[in-house]
C-alpha positions as CSV (number, residue, x, y, z in Angstrom):
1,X,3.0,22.7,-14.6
2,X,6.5,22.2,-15.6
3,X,7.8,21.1,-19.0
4,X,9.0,19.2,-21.1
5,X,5.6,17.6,-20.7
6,X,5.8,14.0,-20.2
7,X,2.9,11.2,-19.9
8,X,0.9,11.2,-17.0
9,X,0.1,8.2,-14.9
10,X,-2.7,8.1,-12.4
11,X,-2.7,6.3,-9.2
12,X,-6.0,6.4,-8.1
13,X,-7.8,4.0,-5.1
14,X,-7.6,4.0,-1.0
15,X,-5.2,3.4,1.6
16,X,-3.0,1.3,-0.5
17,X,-3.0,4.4,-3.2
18,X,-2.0,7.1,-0.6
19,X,0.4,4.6,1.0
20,X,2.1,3.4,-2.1
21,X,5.2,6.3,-1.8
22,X,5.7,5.1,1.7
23,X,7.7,1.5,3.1
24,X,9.3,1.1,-0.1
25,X,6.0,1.4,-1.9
26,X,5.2,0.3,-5.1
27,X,4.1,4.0,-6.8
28,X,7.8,5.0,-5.0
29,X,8.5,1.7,-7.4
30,X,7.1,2.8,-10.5
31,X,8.7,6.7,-10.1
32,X,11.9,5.3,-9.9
33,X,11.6,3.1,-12.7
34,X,9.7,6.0,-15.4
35,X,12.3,8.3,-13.8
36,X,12.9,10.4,-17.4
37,X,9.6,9.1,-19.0
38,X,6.8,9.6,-17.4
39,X,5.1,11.6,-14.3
40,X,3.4,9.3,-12.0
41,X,0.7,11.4,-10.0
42,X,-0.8,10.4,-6.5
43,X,-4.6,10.6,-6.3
44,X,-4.9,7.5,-3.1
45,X,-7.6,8.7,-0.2
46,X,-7.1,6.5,2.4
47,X,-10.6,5.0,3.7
48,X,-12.2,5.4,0.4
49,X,-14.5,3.0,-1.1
50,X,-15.9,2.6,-4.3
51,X,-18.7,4.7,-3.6
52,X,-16.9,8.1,-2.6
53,X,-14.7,7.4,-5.3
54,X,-17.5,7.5,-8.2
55,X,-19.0,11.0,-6.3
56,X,-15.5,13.0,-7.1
57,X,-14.6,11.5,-10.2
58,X,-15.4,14.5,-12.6
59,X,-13.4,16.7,-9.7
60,X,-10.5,14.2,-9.7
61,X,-10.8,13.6,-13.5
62,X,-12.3,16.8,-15.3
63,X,-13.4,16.0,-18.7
64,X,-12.3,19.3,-19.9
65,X,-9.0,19.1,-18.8
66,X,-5.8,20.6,-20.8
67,X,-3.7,17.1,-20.5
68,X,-5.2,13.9,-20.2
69,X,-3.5,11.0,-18.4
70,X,-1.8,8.1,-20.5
71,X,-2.7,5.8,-17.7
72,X,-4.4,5.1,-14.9
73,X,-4.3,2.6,-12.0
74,X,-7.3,2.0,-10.0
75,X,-7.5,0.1,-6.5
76,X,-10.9,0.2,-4.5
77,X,-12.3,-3.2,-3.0
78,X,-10.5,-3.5,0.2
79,X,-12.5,-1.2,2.0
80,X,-15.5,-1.7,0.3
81,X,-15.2,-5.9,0.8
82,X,-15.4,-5.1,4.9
83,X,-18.6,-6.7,6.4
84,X,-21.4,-4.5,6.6
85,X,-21.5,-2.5,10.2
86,X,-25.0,-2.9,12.0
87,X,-25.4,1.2,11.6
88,X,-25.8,1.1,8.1
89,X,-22.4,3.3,8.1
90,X,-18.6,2.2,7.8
91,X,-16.9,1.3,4.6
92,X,-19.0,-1.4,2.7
93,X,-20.4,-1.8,0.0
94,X,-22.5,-4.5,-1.6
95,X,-20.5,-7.1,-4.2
96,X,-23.2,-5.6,-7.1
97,X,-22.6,-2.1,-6.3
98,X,-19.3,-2.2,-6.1
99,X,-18.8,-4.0,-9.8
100,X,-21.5,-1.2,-10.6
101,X,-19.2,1.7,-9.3
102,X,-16.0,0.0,-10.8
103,X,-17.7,-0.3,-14.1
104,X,-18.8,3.4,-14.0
105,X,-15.0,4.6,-12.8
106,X,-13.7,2.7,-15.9
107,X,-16.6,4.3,-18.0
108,X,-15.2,7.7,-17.0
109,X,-12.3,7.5,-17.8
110,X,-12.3,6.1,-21.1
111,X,-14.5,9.3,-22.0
112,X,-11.8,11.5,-21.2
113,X,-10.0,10.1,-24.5
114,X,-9.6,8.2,-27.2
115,X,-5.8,6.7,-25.8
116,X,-6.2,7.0,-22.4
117,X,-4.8,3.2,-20.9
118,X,-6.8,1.6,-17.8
119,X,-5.4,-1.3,-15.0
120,X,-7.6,-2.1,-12.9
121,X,-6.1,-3.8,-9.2
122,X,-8.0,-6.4,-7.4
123,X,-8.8,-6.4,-3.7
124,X,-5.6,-8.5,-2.3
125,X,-6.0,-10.9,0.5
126,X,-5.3,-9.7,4.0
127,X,-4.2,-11.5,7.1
128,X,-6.8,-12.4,9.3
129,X,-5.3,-13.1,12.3
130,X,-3.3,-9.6,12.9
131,X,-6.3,-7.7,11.3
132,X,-8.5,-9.3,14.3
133,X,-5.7,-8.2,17.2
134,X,-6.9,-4.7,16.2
135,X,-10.3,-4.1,16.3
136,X,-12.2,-3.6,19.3
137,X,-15.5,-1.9,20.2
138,X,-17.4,-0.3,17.7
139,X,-14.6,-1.1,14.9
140,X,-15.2,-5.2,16.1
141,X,-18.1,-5.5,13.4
142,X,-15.9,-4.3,10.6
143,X,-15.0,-7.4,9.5
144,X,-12.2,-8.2,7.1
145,X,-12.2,-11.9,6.1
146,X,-9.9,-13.7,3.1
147,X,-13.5,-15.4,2.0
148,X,-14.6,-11.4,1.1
149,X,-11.8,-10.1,-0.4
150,X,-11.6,-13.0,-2.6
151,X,-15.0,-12.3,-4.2
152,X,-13.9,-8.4,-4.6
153,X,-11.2,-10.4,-6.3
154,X,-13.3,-11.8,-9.0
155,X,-15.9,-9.6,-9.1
156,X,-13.4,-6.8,-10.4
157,X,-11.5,-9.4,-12.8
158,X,-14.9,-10.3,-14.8
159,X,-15.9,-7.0,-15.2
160,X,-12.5,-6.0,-16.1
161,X,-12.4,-9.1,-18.9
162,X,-15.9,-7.7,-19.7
163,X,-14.9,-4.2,-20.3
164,X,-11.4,-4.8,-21.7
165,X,-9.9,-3.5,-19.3
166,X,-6.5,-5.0,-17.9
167,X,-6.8,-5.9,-14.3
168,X,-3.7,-7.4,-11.7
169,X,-4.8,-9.9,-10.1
170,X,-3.3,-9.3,-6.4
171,X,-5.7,-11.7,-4.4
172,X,-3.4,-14.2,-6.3
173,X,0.0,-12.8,-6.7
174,X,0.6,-11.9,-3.4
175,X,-0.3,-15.7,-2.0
176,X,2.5,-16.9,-4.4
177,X,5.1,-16.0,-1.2
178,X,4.7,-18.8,1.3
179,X,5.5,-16.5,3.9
180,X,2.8,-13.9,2.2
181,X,0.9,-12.8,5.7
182,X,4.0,-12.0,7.4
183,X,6.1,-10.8,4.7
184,X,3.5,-8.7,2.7
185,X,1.9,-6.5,4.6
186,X,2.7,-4.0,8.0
187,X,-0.5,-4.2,9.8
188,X,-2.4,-7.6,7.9
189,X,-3.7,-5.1,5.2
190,X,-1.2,-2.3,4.1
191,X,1.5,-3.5,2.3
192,X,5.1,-3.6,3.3
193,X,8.4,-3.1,1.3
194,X,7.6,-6.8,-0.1
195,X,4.3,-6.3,-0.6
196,X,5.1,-3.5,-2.7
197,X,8.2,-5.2,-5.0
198,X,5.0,-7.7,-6.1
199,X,2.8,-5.2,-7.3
200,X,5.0,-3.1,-9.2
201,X,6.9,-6.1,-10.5
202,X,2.8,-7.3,-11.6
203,X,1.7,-3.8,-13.3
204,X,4.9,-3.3,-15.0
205,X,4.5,-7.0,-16.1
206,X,0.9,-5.9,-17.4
207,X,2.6,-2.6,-19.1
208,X,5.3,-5.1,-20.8
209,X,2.8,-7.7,-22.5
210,X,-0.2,-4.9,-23.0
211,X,-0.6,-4.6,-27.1
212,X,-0.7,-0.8,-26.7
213,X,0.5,1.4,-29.6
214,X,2.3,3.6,-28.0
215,X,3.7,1.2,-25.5
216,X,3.4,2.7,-22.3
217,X,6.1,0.0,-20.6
218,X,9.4,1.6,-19.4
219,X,11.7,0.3,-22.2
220,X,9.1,1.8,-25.2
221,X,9.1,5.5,-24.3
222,X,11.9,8.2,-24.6
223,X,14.5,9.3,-22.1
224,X,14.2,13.2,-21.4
225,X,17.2,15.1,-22.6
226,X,18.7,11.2,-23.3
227,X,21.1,12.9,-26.2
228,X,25.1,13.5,-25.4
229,X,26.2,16.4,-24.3
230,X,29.3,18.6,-23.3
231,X,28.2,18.0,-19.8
232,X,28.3,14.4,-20.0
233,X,30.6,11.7,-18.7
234,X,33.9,11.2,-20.7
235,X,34.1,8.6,-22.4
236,X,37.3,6.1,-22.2
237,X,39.3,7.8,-25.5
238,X,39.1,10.7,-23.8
239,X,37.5,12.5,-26.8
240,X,33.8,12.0,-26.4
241,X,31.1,11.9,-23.9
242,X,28.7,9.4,-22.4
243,X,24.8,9.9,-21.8
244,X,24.3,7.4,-18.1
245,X,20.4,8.4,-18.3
246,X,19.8,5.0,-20.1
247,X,22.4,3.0,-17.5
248,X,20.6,0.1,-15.9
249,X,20.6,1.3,-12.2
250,X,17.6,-0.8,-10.8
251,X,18.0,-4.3,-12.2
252,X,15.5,-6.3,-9.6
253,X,12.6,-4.3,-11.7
254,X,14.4,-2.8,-15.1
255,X,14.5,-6.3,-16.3
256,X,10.7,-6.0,-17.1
Protein backbone atom coordinates (compact mmCIF):
# COMPACT_ATOMS: atom_id res chain seq x y z
CA UNK A 1 0.00 0.00 0.00
CA UNK A 2 1.19 3.40 -0.54
CA UNK A 3 0.75 6.39 1.77
CA UNK A 4 -0.46 9.02 2.75
CA UNK A 5 -3.39 6.86 3.38
CA UNK A 6 -6.49 8.31 2.02
CA UNK A 7 -10.33 7.05 2.14
CA UNK A 8 -11.23 4.21 0.29
CA UNK A 9 -14.21 3.91 -1.94
CA UNK A 10 -15.48 0.55 -3.20
CA UNK A 11 -16.98 -0.09 -6.50
CA UNK A 12 -18.48 -3.22 -6.17
CA UNK A 13 -21.34 -5.03 -8.78
CA UNK A 14 -21.21 -6.61 -12.52
CA UNK A 15 -20.55 -5.58 -15.94
CA UNK A 16 -21.37 -2.04 -15.29
CA UNK A 17 -18.73 -2.15 -12.19
CA UNK A 18 -15.75 -3.58 -14.25
CA UNK A 19 -16.78 -1.33 -17.15
CA UNK A 20 -17.18 1.87 -15.31
CA UNK A 21 -13.10 3.00 -16.06
CA UNK A 22 -13.90 2.34 -19.70
CA UNK A 23 -16.01 4.79 -22.45
CA UNK A 24 -15.73 7.69 -20.34
CA UNK A 25 -17.02 5.69 -17.43
CA UNK A 26 -18.49 6.94 -14.43
CA UNK A 27 -15.81 5.25 -11.73
CA UNK A 28 -13.12 6.99 -14.42
CA UNK A 29 -15.72 9.97 -13.31
CA UNK A 30 -15.51 9.74 -9.70
CA UNK A 31 -11.29 9.19 -9.81
CA UNK A 32 -11.02 12.28 -11.48
CA UNK A 33 -13.21 14.21 -9.37
CA UNK A 34 -11.63 12.65 -5.58
CA UNK A 35 -8.30 13.11 -7.47
CA UNK A 36 -6.22 14.15 -4.01
CA UNK A 37 -8.95 12.83 -1.63
CA UNK A 38 -9.81 9.66 -1.88
CA UNK A 39 -8.79 6.14 -3.57
CA UNK A 40 -11.61 4.72 -5.52
CA UNK A 41 -10.93 0.86 -5.87
CA UNK A 42 -12.45 -1.47 -8.71
CA UNK A 43 -14.11 -4.67 -7.36
CA UNK A 44 -16.83 -4.96 -10.82
CA UNK A 45 -17.02 -8.91 -12.20
CA UNK A 46 -18.60 -8.71 -15.17
CA UNK A 47 -21.61 -11.51 -15.40
CA UNK A 48 -22.05 -11.48 -11.76
CA UNK A 49 -25.33 -11.61 -10.08
CA UNK A 50 -26.45 -11.18 -6.79
CA UNK A 51 -25.88 -14.61 -5.83
CA UNK A 52 -22.00 -15.04 -6.64
CA UNK A 53 -21.68 -11.75 -5.26
CA UNK A 54 -23.03 -12.80 -1.51
CA UNK A 55 -20.51 -16.28 -1.91
CA UNK A 56 -17.18 -13.96 -2.07
CA UNK A 57 -18.16 -11.31 0.08
CA UNK A 58 -15.97 -12.17 3.22
CA UNK A 59 -13.00 -12.77 0.36
CA UNK A 60 -13.83 -9.35 -1.36
CA UNK A 61 -14.62 -7.69 2.13
CA UNK A 62 -12.47 -9.46 5.00
CA UNK A 63 -13.82 -8.43 8.28
CA UNK A 64 -10.39 -8.50 9.71
CA UNK A 65 -9.04 -6.27 7.39
CA UNK A 66 -6.26 -3.46 8.34
CA UNK A 67 -8.27 -0.44 6.49
CA UNK A 68 -11.77 -0.44 6.10
CA UNK A 69 -13.56 1.35 3.19
CA UNK A 70 -15.30 4.84 3.77
CA UNK A 71 -17.70 3.87 1.09
CA UNK A 72 -19.00 1.52 -0.96
CA UNK A 73 -21.15 1.44 -4.21
CA UNK A 74 -23.01 -1.66 -4.98
CA UNK A 75 -24.67 -2.48 -8.46
CA UNK A 76 -26.15 -6.10 -8.97
CA UNK A 77 -29.81 -6.47 -10.55
CA UNK A 78 -29.12 -6.27 -14.22
CA UNK A 79 -27.97 -9.69 -14.56
CA UNK A 80 -29.89 -11.10 -12.05
CA UNK A 81 -33.44 -9.36 -13.52
CA UNK A 82 -32.77 -11.56 -16.98
CA UNK A 83 -35.61 -14.15 -17.53
CA UNK A 84 -35.01 -17.41 -16.11
CA UNK A 85 -33.18 -19.88 -18.83
CA UNK A 86 -35.12 -23.29 -19.30
CA UNK A 87 -31.78 -25.15 -17.83
CA UNK A 88 -32.12 -23.93 -14.53
CA UNK A 89 -28.55 -22.08 -15.36
CA UNK A 90 -27.72 -18.47 -16.72
CA UNK A 91 -27.78 -15.33 -14.67
CA UNK A 92 -31.23 -15.06 -12.80
CA UNK A 93 -32.33 -14.87 -9.93
CA UNK A 94 -35.73 -14.72 -8.36
CA UNK A 95 -37.18 -10.89 -7.35
CA UNK A 96 -37.17 -12.38 -3.34
CA UNK A 97 -33.79 -13.77 -3.51
CA UNK A 98 -32.29 -11.14 -4.94
CA UNK A 99 -33.77 -8.41 -2.23
CA UNK A 100 -32.62 -11.35 0.13
CA UNK A 101 -28.96 -11.26 -1.24
CA UNK A 102 -28.93 -7.29 -1.46
CA UNK A 103 -30.07 -7.13 2.01
CA UNK A 104 -27.35 -9.66 3.23
CA UNK A 105 -24.49 -7.60 1.03
CA UNK A 106 -25.58 -4.40 2.87
CA UNK A 107 -25.59 -6.48 6.21
CA UNK A 108 -21.97 -7.22 5.52
CA UNK A 109 -20.71 -4.44 5.15
CA UNK A 110 -22.10 -2.44 7.81
CA UNK A 111 -20.27 -5.11 10.16
CA UNK A 112 -17.13 -4.28 8.93
CA UNK A 113 -17.55 -0.81 10.86
CA UNK A 114 -19.12 1.48 12.74
CA UNK A 115 -18.52 4.54 9.74
CA UNK A 116 -18.42 2.65 6.88
CA UNK A 117 -21.03 4.66 4.10
CA UNK A 118 -23.35 2.37 1.78
CA UNK A 119 -25.14 3.49 -1.92
CA UNK A 120 -26.80 1.13 -3.17
CA UNK A 121 -27.55 1.46 -7.51
CA UNK A 122 -30.72 0.21 -8.94
CA UNK A 123 -30.99 -2.07 -12.02
CA UNK A 124 -31.23 0.78 -14.92
CA UNK A 125 -33.54 0.23 -17.84
CA UNK A 126 -32.00 -1.25 -20.95
CA UNK A 127 -33.04 -0.92 -24.61
CA UNK A 128 -35.01 -3.65 -25.80
CA UNK A 129 -34.84 -3.43 -29.20
CA UNK A 130 -30.80 -3.56 -29.77
CA UNK A 131 -30.55 -6.11 -26.69
CA UNK A 132 -32.95 -8.50 -28.97
CA UNK A 133 -30.56 -8.00 -32.33
CA UNK A 134 -28.07 -9.92 -30.27
CA UNK A 135 -29.21 -12.93 -28.90
CA UNK A 136 -29.59 -15.97 -30.78
CA UNK A 137 -29.57 -19.75 -29.98
CA UNK A 138 -29.21 -20.81 -26.62
CA UNK A 139 -28.61 -17.00 -25.35
CA UNK A 140 -32.44 -16.34 -27.11
CA UNK A 141 -34.19 -17.30 -23.74
CA UNK A 142 -32.15 -14.83 -21.77
CA UNK A 143 -34.48 -12.31 -21.76
CA UNK A 144 -33.92 -8.73 -20.81
CA UNK A 145 -37.21 -6.73 -20.77
CA UNK A 146 -37.74 -2.87 -19.34
CA UNK A 147 -40.99 -4.55 -17.45
CA UNK A 148 -37.98 -6.72 -15.25
CA UNK A 149 -35.57 -4.35 -14.65
CA UNK A 150 -38.09 -1.98 -13.47
CA UNK A 151 -39.11 -4.36 -10.55
CA UNK A 152 -35.16 -4.94 -9.73
CA UNK A 153 -35.72 -1.20 -9.71
CA UNK A 154 -38.03 -1.10 -6.82
CA UNK A 155 -37.23 -4.01 -5.26
CA UNK A 156 -33.67 -2.64 -4.34
CA UNK A 157 -35.08 1.02 -3.50
CA UNK A 158 -37.57 -0.49 -0.61
CA UNK A 159 -35.16 -2.43 0.86
CA UNK A 160 -32.73 0.26 0.60
CA UNK A 161 -35.48 2.81 2.39
CA UNK A 162 -35.84 -0.17 4.73
CA UNK A 163 -32.32 -0.58 5.66
CA UNK A 164 -31.27 3.08 5.49
CA UNK A 165 -29.34 2.71 3.05
CA UNK A 166 -28.96 5.37 0.22
CA UNK A 167 -29.86 3.98 -3.11
CA UNK A 168 -29.60 5.94 -6.96
CA UNK A 169 -32.35 5.41 -8.50
CA UNK A 170 -30.99 4.75 -12.33
CA UNK A 171 -34.17 2.89 -13.72
CA UNK A 172 -35.33 6.68 -13.47
CA UNK A 173 -32.53 8.99 -14.08
CA UNK A 174 -31.31 7.57 -17.07
CA UNK A 175 -35.14 7.81 -18.86
CA UNK A 176 -34.87 11.66 -17.97
CA UNK A 177 -32.79 11.91 -21.59
CA UNK A 178 -35.37 11.70 -24.39
CA UNK A 179 -32.89 10.23 -26.44
CA UNK A 180 -31.94 7.70 -23.38
CA UNK A 181 -31.84 4.21 -25.53
CA UNK A 182 -29.58 5.62 -28.09
CA UNK A 183 -27.61 8.01 -26.11
CA UNK A 184 -27.01 5.86 -22.91
CA UNK A 185 -25.77 2.82 -23.50
CA UNK A 186 -23.11 0.93 -26.31
CA UNK A 187 -24.75 -2.23 -26.75
CA UNK A 188 -28.72 -1.54 -25.14
CA UNK A 189 -27.15 -2.44 -21.61
CA UNK A 190 -23.60 -1.14 -20.98
CA UNK A 191 -23.41 2.35 -20.58
CA UNK A 192 -21.79 4.77 -22.87
CA UNK A 193 -19.82 8.13 -22.23
CA UNK A 194 -23.49 9.58 -21.47
CA UNK A 195 -24.62 7.05 -19.67
CA UNK A 196 -21.84 7.40 -17.43
CA UNK A 197 -21.96 11.55 -16.90
CA UNK A 198 -25.67 10.56 -15.27
CA UNK A 199 -24.46 8.25 -12.87
CA UNK A 200 -21.68 10.01 -11.54
CA UNK A 201 -23.43 13.35 -11.68
CA UNK A 202 -26.44 11.04 -9.49
CA UNK A 203 -23.97 9.38 -6.73
CA UNK A 204 -22.04 12.50 -6.29
CA UNK A 205 -25.47 14.21 -6.00
CA UNK A 206 -26.30 11.42 -3.19
CA UNK A 207 -22.65 12.16 -1.52
CA UNK A 208 -23.56 16.09 -1.56
CA UNK A 209 -27.06 15.89 0.27
CA UNK A 210 -26.02 12.64 2.47
CA UNK A 211 -26.08 13.98 6.39
CA UNK A 212 -22.77 12.12 6.93
CA UNK A 213 -20.29 13.42 9.53
CA UNK A 214 -17.54 13.30 7.98
CA UNK A 215 -18.93 14.26 4.68
CA UNK A 216 -17.68 12.00 2.20
CA UNK A 217 -18.71 14.50 -0.92
CA UNK A 218 -15.72 16.01 -2.90
CA UNK A 219 -15.80 19.60 -1.52
CA UNK A 220 -15.77 18.17 2.46
CA UNK A 221 -12.55 16.25 2.46
CA UNK A 222 -8.83 17.47 2.36
CA UNK A 223 -6.61 18.00 -0.61
CA UNK A 224 -3.27 15.91 -0.26
CA UNK A 225 -0.21 17.94 0.16
CA UNK A 226 -2.90 21.06 -0.72
CA UNK A 227 -0.32 23.54 1.39
CA UNK A 228 2.06 26.14 -0.66
CA UNK A 229 5.22 25.36 -1.38
CA UNK A 230 8.63 26.42 -2.97
CA UNK A 231 7.67 24.32 -5.84
CA UNK A 232 4.51 25.91 -6.52
CA UNK A 233 3.27 28.35 -9.15
CA UNK A 234 4.38 32.07 -8.68
CA UNK A 235 2.12 34.08 -7.87
CA UNK A 236 1.45 37.56 -9.79
CA UNK A 237 3.78 39.86 -7.20
CA UNK A 238 6.25 37.77 -8.00
CA UNK A 239 7.05 37.04 -4.33
CA UNK A 240 4.87 34.20 -3.35
CA UNK A 241 3.56 30.94 -4.65
CA UNK A 242 0.25 29.38 -5.64
CA UNK A 243 -1.11 25.84 -4.58
CA UNK A 244 -3.50 24.86 -8.28
CA UNK A 245 -4.46 21.46 -6.49
CA UNK A 246 -7.80 23.15 -5.34
CA UNK A 247 -8.24 24.89 -9.10
CA UNK A 248 -11.65 24.02 -10.53
CA UNK A 249 -10.42 21.90 -13.63
CA UNK A 250 -13.73 19.76 -14.25
CA UNK A 251 -16.62 22.18 -13.89
CA UNK A 252 -19.56 19.83 -15.77
CA UNK A 253 -19.17 17.61 -12.36
CA UNK A 254 -17.05 19.94 -9.60
CA UNK A 255 -20.17 21.99 -9.38
CA UNK A 256 -21.75 19.19 -7.17
Amino acid sequence: MVGPSRPQFVLFGSSIVQLSFSNGGWGSILSDVYARKADILLRGYYGWNSRRAVQVLDHVFPKDAATQPSLVIVYFGGNDSMGAHSSGLGPHVPLPEYVENMRNIALHLKSLSDTIRIIFLSCPPVDEARVGQGTSGIFSELVRTNELCKSYSEACKELCQEMGVKVVDLFTALQQRDDWMTACFTDGVHLSAEGSKIVAAEILKTLKEAEWEPSLHWKSLPTEFAENSPYDLVAADGKTTINPSEWTFHREFHHD
